[in-house]
N, CA, C and O of each residue as an XYZ file, in Angstrom:
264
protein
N     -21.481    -14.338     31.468
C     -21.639    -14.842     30.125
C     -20.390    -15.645     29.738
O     -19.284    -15.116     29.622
N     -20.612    -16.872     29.556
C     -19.496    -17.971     29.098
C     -18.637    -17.220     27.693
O     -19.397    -16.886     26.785
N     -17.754    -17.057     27.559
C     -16.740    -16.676     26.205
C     -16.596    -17.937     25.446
O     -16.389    -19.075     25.867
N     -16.760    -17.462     24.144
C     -16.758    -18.817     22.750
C     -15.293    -18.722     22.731
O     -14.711    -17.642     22.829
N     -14.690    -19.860     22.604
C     -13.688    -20.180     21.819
C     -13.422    -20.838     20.036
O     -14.057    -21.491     19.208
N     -12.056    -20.159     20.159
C     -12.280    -20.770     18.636
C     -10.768    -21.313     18.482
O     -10.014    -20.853     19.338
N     -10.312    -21.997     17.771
C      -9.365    -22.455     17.690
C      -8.743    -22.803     16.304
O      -9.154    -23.765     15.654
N      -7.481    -21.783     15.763
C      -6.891    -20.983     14.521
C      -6.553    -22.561     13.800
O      -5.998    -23.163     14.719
N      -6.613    -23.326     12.823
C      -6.032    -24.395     12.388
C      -4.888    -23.553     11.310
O      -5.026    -22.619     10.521
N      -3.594    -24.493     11.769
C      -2.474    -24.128     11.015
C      -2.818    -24.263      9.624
O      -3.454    -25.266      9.302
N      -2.375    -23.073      8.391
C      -2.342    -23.554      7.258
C      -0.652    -24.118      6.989
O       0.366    -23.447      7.159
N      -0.755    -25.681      6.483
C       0.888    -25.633      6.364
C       1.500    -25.239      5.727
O       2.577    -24.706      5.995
N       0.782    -25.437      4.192
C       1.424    -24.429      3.102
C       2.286    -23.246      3.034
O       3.009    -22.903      2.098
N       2.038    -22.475      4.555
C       2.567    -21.162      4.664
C       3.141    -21.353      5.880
O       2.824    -22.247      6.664
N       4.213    -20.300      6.099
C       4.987    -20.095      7.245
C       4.377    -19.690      8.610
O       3.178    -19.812      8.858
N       5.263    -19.215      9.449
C       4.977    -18.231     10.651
C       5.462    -17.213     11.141
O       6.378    -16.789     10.438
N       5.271    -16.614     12.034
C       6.562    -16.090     12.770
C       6.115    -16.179     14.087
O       4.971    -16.390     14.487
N       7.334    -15.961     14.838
C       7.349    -15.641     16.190
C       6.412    -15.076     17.412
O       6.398    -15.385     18.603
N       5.560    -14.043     16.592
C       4.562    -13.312     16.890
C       3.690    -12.462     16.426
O       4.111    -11.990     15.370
N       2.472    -11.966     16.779
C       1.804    -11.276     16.257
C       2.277    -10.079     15.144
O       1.963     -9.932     13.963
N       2.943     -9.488     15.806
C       3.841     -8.499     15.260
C       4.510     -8.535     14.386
O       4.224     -7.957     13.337
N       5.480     -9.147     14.537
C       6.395     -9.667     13.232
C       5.677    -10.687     12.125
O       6.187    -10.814     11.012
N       4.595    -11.329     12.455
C       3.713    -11.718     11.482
C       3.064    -10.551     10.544
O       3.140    -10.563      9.315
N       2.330     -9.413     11.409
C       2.073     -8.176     10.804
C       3.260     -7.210      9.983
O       2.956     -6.695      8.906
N       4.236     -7.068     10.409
C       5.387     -6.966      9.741
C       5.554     -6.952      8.450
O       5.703     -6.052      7.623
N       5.466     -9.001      8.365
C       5.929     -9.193      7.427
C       4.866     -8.880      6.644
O       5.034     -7.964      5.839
N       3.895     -9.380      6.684
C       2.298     -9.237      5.934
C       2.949     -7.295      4.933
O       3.493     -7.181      3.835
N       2.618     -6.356      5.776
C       2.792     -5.497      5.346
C       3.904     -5.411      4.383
O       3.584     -4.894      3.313
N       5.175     -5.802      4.498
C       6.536     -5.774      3.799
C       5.988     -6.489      2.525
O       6.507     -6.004      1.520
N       5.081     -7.513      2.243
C       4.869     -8.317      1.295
C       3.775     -7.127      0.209
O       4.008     -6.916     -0.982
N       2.694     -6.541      0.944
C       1.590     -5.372      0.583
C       2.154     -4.298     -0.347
O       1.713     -3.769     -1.367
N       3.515     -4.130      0.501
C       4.525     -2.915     -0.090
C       5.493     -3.531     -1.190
O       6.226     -2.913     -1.961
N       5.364     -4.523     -1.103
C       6.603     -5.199     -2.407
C       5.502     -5.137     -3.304
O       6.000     -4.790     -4.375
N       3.757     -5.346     -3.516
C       2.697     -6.183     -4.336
C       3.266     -4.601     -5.399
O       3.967     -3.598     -5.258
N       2.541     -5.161     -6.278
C       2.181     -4.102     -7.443
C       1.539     -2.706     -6.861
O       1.213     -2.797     -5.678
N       1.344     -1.671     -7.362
C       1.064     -0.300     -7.087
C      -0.581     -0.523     -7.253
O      -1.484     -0.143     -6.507
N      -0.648     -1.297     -8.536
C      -2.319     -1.611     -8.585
C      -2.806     -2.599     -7.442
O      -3.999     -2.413     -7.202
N      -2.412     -3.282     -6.910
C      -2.722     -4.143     -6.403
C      -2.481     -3.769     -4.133
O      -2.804     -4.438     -3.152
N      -2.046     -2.914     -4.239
C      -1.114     -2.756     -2.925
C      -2.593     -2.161     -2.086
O      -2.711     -2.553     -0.926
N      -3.608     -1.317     -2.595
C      -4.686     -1.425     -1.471
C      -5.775     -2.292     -1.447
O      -6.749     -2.232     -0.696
N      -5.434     -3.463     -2.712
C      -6.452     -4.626     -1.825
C      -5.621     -5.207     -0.789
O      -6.090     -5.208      0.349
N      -4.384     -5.737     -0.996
C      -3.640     -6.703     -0.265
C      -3.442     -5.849      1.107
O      -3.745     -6.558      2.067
N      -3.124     -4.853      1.402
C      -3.353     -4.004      2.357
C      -4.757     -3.808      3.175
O      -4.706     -3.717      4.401
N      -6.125     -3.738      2.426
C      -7.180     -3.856      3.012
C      -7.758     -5.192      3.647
O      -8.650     -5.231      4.495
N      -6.976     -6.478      2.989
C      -7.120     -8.153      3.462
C      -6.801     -7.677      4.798
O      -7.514     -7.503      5.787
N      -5.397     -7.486      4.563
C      -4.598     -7.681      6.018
C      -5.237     -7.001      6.806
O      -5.644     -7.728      7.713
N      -5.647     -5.610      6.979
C      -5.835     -4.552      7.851
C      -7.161     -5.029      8.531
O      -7.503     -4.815      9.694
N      -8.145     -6.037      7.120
C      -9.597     -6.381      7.970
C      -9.295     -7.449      8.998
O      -9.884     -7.550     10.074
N      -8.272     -8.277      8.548
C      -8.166     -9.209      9.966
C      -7.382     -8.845     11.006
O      -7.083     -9.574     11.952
N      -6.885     -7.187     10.761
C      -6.023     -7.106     12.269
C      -7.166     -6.066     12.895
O      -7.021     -5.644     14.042
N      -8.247     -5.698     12.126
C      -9.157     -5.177     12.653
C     -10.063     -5.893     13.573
O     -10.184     -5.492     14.730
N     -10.853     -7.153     13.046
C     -11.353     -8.013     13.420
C     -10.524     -8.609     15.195
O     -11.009     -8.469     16.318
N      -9.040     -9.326     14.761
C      -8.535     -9.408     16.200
C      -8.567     -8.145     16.972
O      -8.595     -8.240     18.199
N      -8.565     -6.720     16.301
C      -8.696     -5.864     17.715
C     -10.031     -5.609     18.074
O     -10.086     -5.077     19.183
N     -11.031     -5.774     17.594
C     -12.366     -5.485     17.877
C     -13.139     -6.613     18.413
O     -14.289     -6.347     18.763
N     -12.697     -7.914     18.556
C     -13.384     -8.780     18.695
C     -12.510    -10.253     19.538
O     -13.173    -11.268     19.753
N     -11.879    -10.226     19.710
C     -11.035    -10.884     20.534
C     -10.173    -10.194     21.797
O      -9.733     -9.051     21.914
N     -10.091    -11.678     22.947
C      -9.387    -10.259     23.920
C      -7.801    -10.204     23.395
O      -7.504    -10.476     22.232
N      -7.137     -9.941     24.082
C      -5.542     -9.721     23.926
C      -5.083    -11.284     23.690
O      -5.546    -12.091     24.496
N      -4.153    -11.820     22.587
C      -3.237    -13.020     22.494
C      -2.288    -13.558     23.704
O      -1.482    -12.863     24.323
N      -2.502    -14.683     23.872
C      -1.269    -15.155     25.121
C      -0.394    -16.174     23.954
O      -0.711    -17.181     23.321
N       0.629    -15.491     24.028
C       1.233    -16.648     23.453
C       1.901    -17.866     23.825
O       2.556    -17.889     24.867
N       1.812    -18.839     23.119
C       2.146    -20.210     23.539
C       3.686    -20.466     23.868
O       4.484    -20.082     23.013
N       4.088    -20.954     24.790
C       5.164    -21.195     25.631
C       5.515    -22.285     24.365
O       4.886    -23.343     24.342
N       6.566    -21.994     23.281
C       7.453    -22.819     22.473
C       8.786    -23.131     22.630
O       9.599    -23.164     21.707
N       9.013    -23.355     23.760
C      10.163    -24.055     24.390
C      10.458    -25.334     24.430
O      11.474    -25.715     25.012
C-alpha cells in the first residue's frame, strides 16, 4: 500500500524550534504561563496534535539544516 504524503506549510507569523521536542516544550511552557481558566483548552489544542502525530504518522526525520 503506497503511503500519502503531506507536506507541513510554514506559518511565518510564528517561530520554530530546533525540534520536535523543544517545540513541545515550549508549547507547554506557554499552556502553563495561559490563565488558570484557560490552561486546559490550550493544553488540550496542543496534546490533540501531538496525539494525532503519534497515532497517525510514522516517526519525524529531521531535515539536515546545515
Amino acid at each position: 500500500m503506497e503511503k500519502t504524503t503531506q507536506k507541513l506549510t510554514e506559518q511565518s507569523m510564528f517561530g520554530d524550534r530546533k525540534n520536535i521536542m523543544e517545540a513541545f516544550d515550549y508549547a507547554k511552557l506557554i499552556c502553563e504561563r495561559s490563565t488558570k481558566s484557560d490552561y486546559v483548552y490550550t493544553m488540550t489544542a496542543l496534546m490533540v496534535i501531538w496525539n494525532t502525530l503519534a497515532n497517525n504518522y510514522e516517526p519525524l526525520v529531521q531535515k539536515n539544516t546545515d
